[in-house]
C-alpha positions in Angstrom: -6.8 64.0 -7.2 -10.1 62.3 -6.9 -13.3 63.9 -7.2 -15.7 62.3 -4.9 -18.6 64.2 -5.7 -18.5 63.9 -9.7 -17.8 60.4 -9.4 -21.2 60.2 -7.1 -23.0 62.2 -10.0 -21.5 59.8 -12.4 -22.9 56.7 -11.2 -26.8 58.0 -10.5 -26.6 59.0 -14.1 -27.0 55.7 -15.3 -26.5 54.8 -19.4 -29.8 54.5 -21.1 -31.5 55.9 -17.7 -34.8 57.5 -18.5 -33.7 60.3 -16.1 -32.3 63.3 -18.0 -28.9 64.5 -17.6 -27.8 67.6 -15.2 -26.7 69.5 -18.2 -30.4 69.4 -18.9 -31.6 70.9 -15.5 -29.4 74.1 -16.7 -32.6 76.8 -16.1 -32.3 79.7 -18.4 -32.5 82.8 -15.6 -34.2 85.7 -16.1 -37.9 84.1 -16.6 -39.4 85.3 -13.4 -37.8 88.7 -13.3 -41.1 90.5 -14.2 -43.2 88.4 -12.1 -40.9 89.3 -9.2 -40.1 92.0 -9.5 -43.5 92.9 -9.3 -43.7 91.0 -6.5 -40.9 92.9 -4.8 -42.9 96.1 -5.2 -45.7 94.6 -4.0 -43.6 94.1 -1.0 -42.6 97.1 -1.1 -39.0 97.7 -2.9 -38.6 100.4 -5.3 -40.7 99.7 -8.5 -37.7 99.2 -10.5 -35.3 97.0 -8.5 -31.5 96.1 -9.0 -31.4 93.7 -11.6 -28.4 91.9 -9.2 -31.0 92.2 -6.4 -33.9 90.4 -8.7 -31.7 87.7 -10.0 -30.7 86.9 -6.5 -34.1 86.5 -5.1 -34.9 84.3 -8.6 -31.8 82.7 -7.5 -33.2 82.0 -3.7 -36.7 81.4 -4.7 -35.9 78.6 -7.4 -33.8 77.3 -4.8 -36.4 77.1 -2.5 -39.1 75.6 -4.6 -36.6 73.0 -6.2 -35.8 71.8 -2.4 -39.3 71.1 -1.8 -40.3 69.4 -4.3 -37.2 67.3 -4.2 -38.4 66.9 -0.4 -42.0 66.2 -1.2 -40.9 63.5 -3.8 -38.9 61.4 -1.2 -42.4 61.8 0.7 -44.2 60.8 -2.2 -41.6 58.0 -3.9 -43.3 55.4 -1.2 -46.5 55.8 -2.6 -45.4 56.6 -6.0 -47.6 59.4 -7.0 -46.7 63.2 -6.0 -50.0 64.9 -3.9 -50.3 68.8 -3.4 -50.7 66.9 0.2 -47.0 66.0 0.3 -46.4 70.0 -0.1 -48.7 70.5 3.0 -47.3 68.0 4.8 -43.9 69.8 4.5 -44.9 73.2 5.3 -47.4 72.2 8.2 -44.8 73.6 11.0 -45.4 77.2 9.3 -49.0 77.8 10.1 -49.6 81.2 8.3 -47.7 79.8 5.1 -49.8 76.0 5.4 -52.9 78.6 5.9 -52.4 80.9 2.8 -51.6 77.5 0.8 -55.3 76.0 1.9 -56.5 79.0 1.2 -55.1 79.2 -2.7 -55.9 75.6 -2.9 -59.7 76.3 -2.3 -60.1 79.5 -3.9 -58.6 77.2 -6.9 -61.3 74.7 -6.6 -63.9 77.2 -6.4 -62.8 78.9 -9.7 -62.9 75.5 -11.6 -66.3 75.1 -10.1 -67.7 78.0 -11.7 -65.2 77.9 -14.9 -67.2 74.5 -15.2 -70.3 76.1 -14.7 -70.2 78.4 -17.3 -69.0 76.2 -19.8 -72.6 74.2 -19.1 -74.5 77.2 -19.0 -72.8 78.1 -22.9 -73.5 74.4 -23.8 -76.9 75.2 -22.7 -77.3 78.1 -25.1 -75.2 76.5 -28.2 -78.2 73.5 -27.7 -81.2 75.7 -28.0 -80.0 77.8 -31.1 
């Protein structure tokens, strides 16, 4: 019997293709499971969740994140350069989430502002020594 899907994997995979294989996407599970389940209690699960429940929603959320930015890099593949715009662009139906995201973004800029600051103000006080 013919397997339609391998043989569609087969030939994207192309021989000598700069892309790597799908035995290298294999993701080694477990590395967010502090992070959320930290997360989780912040959302108010028990402090110590299941480790079945944790993996799961590592499971759902890498899921999640790997279909958007799959999604934002047909967006971006036109232009051929991937924008944190092409992320707002796919969320900007979810107004709370698109908020929260403009949000991060400019608390972001304003702590590289003032990380650059500093590092002028020490340059400042290196210089005068």
């Amino acid at each position: 019997m013919h397997n339609p899907t391998a043989g569609a994997a087969a030939s994207k995979a192309k021989v000598g293709s700069s892309q790597p294989s799908e035995a290298s996407f294999k993701r080694k599970r477990g590395v967010f499971q502090k992070d959320l389940q930290h997360m989780m209690y912040g959302f108010g699960d028990d402090p110590n969740p299941l480790p079945e429940t944790v993996a799961l929603v590592e499971d759902i959320v890498v899921e999640y994140v790997t279909d958007m930015v799959h999604k934002a890099q047909d967006i971006a593949s036109r232009r051929g350069k991937l924008l944190t715009e092409d992320f707002l662009f796919l969320i900007r139906k979810d107004l709370p989430k698109l908020h929260r995201c403009t949000e991060l973004l400019s608390m972001n800029e304003e702590l590289k502002q003032a990380r650059k600051a500093f590092e002028v103000d020490e340059e400042k006080l290196a210089t005068n020594d």
